[in-house]
C-alpha positions as CSV (number, residue, x, y, z in Angstrom):
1,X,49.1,91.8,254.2
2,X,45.7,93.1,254.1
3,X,45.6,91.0,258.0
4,X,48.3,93.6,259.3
5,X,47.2,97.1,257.1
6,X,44.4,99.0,257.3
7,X,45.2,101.6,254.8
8,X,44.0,100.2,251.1
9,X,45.7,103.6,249.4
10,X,49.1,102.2,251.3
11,X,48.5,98.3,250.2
12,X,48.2,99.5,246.6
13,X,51.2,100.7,246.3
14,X,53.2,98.3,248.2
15,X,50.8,95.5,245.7
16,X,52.6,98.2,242.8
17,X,56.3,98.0,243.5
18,X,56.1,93.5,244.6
19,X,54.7,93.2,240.7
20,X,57.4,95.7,239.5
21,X,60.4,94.1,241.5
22,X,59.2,90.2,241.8
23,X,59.5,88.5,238.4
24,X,57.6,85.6,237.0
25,X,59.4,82.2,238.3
26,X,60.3,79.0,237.0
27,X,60.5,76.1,238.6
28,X,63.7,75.6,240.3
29,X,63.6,79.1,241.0
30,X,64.0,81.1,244.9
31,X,63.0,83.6,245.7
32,X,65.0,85.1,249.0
33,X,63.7,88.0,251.7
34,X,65.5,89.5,254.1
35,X,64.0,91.8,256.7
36,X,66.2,94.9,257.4
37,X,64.9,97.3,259.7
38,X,64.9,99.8,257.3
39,X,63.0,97.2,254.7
40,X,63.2,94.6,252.9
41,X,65.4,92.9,250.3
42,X,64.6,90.4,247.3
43,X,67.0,87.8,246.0
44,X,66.0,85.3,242.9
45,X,68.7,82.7,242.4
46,X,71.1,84.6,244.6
47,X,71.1,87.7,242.5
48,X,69.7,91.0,244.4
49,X,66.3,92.0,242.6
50,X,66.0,94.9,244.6
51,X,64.5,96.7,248.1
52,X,61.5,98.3,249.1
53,X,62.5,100.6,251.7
54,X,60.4,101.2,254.2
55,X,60.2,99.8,257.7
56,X,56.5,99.7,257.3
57,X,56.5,97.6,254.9
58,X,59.2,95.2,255.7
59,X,57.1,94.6,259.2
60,X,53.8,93.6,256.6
61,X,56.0,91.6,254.8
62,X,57.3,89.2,256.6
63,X,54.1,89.9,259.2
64,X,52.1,87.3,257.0
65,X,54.3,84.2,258.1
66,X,55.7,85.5,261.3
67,X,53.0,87.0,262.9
68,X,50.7,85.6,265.7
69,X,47.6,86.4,263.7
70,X,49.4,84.2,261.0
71,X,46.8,82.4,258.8
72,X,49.6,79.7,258.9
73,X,50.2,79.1,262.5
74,X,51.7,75.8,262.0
75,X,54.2,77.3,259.2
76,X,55.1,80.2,261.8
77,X,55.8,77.5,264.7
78,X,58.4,75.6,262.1
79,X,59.6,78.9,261.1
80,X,60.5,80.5,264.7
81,X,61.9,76.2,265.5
82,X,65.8,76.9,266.6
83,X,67.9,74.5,265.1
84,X,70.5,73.0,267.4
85,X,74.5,73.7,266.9
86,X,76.6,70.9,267.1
């Protein structure tokens, strides 16, 4: 995230509440985003693990795969690939 924030104060405490709400996983484990405008919301296994609210950081977030400054441009491309309907 530190590609798409300036602010160090700000990426501490976004680094603060990902180690309080992420937990440690297993293999076999998911771990699910989804962007919301107004943040961004964590599944494990299907079961909600909680939001951090705030536009702001919801745009980081999912920046860091999504993003054309990506440092995973080929992982963006597959990710932004429509998938044809039958």
């Amino acid at each position: 995230m530190q590609r798409f924030v300036r602010d160090p104060e700000q990426l501490e405490r976004w680094h603060q509440a990902m180690a309080a709400l992420f937990p440690n996983v297993q293999p076999g484990d998911h771990i699910l985003g989804i962007y919301r405008p107004s943040g961004a919301y964590f599944y494990q296994n299907s079961k909600l693990l909680g939001a951090i609210e705030s536009p702001e950081f919801a745009a980081a977030f999912f920046a860091i795969w999504l993003d054309e400054r990506t440092s995973a441009p080929k992982l963006r491309q597959a990710l932004l690939q429509r998938v044809a309907t039958p």
